[in-house]
C-alpha positions as CSV (number, residue, x, y, z in Angstrom):
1,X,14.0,54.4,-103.6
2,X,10.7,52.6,-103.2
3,X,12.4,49.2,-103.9
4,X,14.5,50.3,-100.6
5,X,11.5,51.5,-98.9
6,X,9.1,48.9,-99.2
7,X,11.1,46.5,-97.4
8,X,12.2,48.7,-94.9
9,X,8.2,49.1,-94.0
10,X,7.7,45.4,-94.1
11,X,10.4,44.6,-91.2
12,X,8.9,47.6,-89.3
13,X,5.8,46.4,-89.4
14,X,7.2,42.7,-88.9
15,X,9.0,44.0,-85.7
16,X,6.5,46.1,-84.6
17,X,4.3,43.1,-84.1
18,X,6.9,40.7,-82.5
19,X,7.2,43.9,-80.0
20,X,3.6,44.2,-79.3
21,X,3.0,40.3,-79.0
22,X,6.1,40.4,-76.5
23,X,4.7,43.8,-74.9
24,X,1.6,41.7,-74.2
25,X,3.6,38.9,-72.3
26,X,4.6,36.4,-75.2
27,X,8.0,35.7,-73.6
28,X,8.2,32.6,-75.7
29,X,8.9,34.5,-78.5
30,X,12.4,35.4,-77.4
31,X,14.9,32.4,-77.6
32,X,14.2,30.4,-74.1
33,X,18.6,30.4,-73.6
34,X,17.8,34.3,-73.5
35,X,15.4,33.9,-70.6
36,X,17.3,30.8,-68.6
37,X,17.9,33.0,-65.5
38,X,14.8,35.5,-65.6
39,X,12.4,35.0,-62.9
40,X,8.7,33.5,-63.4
41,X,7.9,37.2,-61.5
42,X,9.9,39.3,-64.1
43,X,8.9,37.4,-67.2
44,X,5.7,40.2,-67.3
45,X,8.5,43.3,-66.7
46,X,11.4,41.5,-68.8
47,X,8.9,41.4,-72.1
48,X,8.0,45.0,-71.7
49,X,11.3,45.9,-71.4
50,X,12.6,43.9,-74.3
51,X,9.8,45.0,-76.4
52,X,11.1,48.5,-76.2
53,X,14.2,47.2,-77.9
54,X,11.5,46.1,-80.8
55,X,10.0,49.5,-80.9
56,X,13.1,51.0,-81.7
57,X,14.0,49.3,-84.0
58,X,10.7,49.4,-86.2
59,X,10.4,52.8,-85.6
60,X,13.9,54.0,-87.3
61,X,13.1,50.9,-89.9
62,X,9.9,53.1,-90.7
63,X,11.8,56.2,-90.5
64,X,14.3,55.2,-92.5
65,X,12.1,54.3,-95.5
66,X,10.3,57.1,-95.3
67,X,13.5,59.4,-95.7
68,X,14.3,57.5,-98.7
69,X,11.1,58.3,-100.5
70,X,12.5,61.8,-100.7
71,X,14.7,60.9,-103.6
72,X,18.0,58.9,-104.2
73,X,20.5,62.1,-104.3
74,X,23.9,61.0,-102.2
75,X,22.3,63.0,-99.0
76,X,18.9,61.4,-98.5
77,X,20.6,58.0,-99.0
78,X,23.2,59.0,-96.6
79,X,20.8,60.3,-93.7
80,X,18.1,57.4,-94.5
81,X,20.7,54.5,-93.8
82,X,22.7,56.9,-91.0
83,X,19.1,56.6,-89.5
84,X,19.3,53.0,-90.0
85,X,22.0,52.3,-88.2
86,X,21.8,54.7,-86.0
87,X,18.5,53.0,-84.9
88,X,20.1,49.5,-85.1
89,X,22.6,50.4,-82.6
90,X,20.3,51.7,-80.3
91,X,17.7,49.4,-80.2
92,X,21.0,46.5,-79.3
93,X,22.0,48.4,-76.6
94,X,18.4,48.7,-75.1
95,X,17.8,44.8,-75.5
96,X,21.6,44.1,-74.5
97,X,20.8,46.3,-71.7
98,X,17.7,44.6,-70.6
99,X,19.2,41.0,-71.1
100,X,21.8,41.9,-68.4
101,X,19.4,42.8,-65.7
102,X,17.3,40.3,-66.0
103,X,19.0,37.1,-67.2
104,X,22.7,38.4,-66.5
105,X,23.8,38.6,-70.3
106,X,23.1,37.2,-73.6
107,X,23.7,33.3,-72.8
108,X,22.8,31.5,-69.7
């Protein structure tokens, strides 16, 4: 399961650093129709907020991959994708969540 792994580690790491840059106050990483209606004085509070989202996510991408290094028997595949998705899911609903406070939804 490395071949499943190694990728896995590569988009954590790949969205743990989007996260951090947008935890730092990079908002112009995040699609500008995304941010139409957040104010200039939220921009600081919107990126922390949506950065969680990002951890999240590269946290069960991480986790994931390192459940599938314990072999590829039919349960360790099932619990390292369930994880996956799992952790998919959530990290939506935090960054759906934060796009309606602060810009009122997905599109402006």
């Amino acid at each position: 399961m490395i071949a499943y792994s190694v990728p896995l580690f590569a988009a954590a790491l790949l969205f743990l650093g989007f996260g951090v840059a947008i935890y730092r106050g990079n908002t112009n990483l995040i699609h500008s129709y995304h941010q139409t209606h957040v104010k200039e004085a939220d921009k600081r509070k919107y990126g922390k907020s949506f950065s969680k989202g990002l951890f999240v996510l590269a946290v069960s991408l991480a986790f994931s991959g390192s459940i599938a290094l314990f072999g590829d028997t039919v349960p360790v595949v099932i619990t390292s994708v369930s994880v996956l998705l799992a952790g998919i899911v959530i990290s939506l609903m935090v960054m759906a969540k934060v796009q309606k406070e602060f810009n009122g939804g997905f599109v402006g």
